[in-house]
N, CA, C and O of each residue as an XYZ file, in Angstrom:
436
protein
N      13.876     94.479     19.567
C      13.848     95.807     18.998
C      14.764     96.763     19.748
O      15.576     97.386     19.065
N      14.741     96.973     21.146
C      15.054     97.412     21.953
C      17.010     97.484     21.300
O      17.727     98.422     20.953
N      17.223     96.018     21.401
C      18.733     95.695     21.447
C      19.479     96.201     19.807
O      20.679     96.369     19.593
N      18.136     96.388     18.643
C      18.780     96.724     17.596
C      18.733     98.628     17.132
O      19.202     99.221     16.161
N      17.903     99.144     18.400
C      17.564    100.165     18.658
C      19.133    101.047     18.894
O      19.569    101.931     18.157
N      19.903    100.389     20.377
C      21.036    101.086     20.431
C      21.940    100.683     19.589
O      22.706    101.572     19.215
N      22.157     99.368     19.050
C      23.107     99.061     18.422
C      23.056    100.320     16.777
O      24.111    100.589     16.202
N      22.085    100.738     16.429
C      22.009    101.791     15.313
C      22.480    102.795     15.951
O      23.234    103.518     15.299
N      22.265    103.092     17.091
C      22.662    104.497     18.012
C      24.182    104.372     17.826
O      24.894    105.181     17.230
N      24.576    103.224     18.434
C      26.002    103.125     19.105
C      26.841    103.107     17.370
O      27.775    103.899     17.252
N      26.610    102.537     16.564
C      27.098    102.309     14.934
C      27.099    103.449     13.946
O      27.692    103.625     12.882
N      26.103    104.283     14.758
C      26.207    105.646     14.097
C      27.260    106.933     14.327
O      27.682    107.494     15.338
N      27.516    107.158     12.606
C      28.638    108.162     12.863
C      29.938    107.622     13.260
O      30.448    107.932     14.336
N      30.550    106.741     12.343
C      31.768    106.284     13.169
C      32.820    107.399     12.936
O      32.852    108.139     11.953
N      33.857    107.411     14.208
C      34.489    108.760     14.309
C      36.203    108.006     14.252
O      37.076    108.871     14.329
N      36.674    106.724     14.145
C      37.792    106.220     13.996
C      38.439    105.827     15.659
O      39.541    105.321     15.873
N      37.070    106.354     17.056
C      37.850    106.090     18.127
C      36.947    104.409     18.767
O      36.198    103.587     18.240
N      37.403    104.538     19.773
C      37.293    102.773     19.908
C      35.542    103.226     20.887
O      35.151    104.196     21.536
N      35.172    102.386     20.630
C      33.649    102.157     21.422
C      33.288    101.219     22.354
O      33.750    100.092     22.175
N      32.453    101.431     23.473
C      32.401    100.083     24.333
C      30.967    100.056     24.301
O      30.200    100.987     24.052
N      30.594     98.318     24.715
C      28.966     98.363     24.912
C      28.841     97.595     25.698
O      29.314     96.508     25.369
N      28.297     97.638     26.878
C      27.734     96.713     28.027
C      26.972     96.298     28.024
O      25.973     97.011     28.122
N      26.772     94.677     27.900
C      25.220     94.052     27.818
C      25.538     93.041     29.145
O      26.315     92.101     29.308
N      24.872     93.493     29.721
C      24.233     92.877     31.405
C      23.407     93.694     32.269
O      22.551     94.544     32.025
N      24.056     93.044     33.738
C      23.039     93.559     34.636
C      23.667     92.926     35.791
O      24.861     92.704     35.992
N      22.431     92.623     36.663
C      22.743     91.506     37.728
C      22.413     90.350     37.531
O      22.205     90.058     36.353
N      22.268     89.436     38.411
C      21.987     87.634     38.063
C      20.412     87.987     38.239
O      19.789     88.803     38.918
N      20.054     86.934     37.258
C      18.633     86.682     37.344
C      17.728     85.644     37.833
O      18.023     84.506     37.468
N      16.670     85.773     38.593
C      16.434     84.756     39.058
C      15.620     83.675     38.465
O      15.754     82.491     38.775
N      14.537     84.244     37.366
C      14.046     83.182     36.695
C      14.435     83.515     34.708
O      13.892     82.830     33.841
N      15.139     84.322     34.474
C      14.948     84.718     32.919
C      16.131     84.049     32.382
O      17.253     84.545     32.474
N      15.899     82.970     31.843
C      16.782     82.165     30.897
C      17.710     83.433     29.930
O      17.533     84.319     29.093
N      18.742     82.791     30.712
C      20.163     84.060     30.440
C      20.442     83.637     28.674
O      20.688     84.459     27.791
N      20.292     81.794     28.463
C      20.602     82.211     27.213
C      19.724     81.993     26.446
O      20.085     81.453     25.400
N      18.681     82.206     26.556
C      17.186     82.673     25.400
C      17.860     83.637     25.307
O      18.689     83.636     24.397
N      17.746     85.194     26.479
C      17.555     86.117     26.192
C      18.944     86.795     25.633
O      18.968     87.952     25.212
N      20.159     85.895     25.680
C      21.400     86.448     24.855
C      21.378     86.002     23.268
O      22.179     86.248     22.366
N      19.800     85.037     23.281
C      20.138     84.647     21.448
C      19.937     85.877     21.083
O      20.774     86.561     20.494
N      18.691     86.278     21.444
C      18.285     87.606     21.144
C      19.042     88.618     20.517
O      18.806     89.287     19.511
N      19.975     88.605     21.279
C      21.686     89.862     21.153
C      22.276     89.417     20.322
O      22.841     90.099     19.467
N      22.296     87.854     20.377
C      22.995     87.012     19.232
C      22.914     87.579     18.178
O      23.825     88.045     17.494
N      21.540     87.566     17.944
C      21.178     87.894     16.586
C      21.037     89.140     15.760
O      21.231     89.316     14.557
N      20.681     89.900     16.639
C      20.606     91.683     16.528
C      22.459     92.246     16.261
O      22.844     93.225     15.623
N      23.414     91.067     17.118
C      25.101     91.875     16.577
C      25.407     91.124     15.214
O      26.051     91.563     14.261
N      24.659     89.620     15.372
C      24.844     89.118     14.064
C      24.989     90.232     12.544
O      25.877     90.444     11.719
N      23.140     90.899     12.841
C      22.803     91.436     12.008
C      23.911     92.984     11.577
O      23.971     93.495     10.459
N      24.639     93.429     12.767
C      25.287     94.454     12.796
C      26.645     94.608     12.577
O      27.386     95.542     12.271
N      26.788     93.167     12.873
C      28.358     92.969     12.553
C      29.583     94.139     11.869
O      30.597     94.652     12.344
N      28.956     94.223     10.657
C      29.953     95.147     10.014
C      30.223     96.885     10.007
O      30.980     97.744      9.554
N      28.949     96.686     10.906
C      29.024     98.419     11.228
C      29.793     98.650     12.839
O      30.479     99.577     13.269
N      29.407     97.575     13.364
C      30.511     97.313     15.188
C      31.328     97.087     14.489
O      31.979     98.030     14.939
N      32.224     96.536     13.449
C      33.753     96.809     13.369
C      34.279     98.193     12.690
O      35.361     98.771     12.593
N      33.199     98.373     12.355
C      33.780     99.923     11.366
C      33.472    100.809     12.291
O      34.008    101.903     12.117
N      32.694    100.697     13.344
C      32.883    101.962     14.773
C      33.794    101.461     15.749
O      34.065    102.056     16.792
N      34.113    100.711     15.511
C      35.524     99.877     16.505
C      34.940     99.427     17.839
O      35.686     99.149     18.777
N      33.573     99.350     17.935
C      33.071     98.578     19.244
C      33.292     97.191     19.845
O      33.200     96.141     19.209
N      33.555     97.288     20.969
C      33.669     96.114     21.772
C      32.806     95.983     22.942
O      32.567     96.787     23.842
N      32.429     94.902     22.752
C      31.110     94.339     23.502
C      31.626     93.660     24.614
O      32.584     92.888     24.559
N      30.853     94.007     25.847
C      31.755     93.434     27.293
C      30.083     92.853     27.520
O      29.031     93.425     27.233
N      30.285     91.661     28.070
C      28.750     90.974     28.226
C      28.828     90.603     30.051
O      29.823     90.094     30.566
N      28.189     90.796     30.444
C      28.236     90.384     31.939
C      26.503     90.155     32.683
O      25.633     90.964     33.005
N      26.605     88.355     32.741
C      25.354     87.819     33.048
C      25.172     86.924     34.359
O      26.264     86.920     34.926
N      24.397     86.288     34.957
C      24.415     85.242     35.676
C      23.157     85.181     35.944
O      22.484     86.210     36.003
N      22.439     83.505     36.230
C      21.090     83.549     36.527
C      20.859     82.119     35.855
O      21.901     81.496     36.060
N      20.093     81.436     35.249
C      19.745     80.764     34.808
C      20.278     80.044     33.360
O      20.158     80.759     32.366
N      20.727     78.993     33.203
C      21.564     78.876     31.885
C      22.284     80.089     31.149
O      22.173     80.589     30.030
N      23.161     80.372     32.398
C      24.068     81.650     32.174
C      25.339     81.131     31.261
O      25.803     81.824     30.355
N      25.895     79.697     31.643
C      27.315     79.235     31.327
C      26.881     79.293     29.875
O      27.590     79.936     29.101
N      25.603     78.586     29.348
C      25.247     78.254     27.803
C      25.327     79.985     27.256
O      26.219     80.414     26.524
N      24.342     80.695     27.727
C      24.286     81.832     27.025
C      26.104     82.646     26.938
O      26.584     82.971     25.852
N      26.560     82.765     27.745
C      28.008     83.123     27.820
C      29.179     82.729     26.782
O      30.109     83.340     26.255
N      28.626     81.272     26.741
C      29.788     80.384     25.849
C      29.072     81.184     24.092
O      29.718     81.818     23.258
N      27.526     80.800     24.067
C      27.333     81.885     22.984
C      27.259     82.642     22.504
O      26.742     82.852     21.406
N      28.014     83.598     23.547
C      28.391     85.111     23.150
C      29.950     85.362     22.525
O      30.394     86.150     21.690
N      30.683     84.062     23.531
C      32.142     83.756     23.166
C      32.032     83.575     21.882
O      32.327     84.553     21.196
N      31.556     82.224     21.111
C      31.492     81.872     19.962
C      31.127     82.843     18.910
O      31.892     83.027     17.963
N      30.021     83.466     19.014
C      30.047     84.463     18.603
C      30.689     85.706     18.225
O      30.565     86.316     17.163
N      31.332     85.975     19.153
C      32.645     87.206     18.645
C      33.588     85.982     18.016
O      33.930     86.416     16.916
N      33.960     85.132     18.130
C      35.290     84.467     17.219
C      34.374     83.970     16.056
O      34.874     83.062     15.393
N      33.052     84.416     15.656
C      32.814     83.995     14.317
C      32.555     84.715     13.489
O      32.422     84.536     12.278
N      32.429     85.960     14.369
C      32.240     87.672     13.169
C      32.765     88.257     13.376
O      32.525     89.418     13.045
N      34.394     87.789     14.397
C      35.388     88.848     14.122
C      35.517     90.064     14.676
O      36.299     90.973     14.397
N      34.058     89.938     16.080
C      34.400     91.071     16.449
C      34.696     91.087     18.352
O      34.375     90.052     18.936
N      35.165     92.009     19.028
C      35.445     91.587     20.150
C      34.613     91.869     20.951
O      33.988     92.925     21.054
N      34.533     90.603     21.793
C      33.578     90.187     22.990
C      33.992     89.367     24.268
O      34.217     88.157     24.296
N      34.051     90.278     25.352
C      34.142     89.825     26.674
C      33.324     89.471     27.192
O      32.267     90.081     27.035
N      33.352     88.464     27.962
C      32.378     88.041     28.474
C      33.011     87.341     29.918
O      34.085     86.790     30.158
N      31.631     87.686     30.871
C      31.939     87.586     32.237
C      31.196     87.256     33.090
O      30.298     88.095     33.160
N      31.058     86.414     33.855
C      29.948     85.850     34.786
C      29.494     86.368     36.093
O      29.747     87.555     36.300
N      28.833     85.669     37.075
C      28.568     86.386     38.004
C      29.578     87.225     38.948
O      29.466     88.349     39.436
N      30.852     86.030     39.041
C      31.767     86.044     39.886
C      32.659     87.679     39.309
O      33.794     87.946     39.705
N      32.001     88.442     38.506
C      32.625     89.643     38.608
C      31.608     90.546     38.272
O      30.797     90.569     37.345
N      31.855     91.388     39.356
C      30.716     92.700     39.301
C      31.065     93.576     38.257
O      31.995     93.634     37.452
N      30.010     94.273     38.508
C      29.443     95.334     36.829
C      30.736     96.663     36.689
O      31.168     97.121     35.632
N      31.217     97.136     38.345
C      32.184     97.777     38.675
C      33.423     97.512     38.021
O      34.250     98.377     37.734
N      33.517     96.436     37.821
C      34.675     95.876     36.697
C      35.007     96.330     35.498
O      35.943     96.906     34.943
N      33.404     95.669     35.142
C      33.400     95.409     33.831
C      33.375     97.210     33.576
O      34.099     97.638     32.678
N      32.842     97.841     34.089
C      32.725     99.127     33.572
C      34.548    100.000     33.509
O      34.910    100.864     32.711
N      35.176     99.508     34.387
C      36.720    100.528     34.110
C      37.128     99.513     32.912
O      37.664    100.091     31.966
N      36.974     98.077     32.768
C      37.485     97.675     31.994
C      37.214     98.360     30.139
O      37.927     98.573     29.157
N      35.351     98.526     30.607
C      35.262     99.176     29.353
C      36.220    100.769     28.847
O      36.690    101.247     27.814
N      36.116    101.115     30.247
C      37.136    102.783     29.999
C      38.628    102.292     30.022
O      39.623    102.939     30.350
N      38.562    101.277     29.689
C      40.102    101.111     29.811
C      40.462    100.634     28.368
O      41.582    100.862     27.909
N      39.673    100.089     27.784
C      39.425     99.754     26.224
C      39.180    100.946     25.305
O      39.616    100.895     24.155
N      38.593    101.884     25.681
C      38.261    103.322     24.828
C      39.625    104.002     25.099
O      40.199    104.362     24.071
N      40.175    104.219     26.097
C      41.407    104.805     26.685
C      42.143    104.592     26.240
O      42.836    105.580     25.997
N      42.695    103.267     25.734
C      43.789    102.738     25.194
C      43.939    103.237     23.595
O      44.960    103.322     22.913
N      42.532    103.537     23.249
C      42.524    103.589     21.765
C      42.427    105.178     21.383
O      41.916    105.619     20.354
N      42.925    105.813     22.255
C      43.115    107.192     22.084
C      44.556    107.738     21.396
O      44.745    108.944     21.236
């Protein structure tokens, strides 16, 4: 609920500029990384066409427990609905991923 909660937030009102969305955290120590990315799976599944018509791009950054599986199904996922998705493992901190996201909105100015 939670994950289809912002995705209505973030889809609302598209204004023609580029959008970013961060789904991570830190590594986890017992929460099956890719149970809990079907989850997301399924909630952008469902959203698909409103994240391309707000021009969002999804930067995913996980590690913890069947992180490589959940990761690869986030990959697959953006190359099957067309929409863009980074994705990034432990070996890069959140500090990253976050200029990378301002560097994706920035560009699309």
């Amino acid at each position: 609920r939670f994950t289809r909660a912002l995705l209505n937030l973030v889809t609302r009102n598209p204004d023609g500029r580029r959008r970013a969305l961060l789904c991570g955290g830190g590594v986890a120590n017992f929460s099956d990384i890719a149970a809990t990315l079907a989850g997301v799976q399924q909630a952008l599944t469902d959203f698909h066409g409103k994240l391309q018509v707000a021009k969002v791009k999804v930067f995913v950054r996980r590690g913890g427990p069947n992180y490589k599986t959940g990761l690869q199904l986030m990959r697959d996922l953006g190359n099957s609905l067309d929409i863009p998705i980074d994705v990034y493992g432990p070996e890069t901190n959140m500090t990253s991923i976050v200029a990378l996201a301002i560097k994706w909105i920035e560009e699309g100015v």
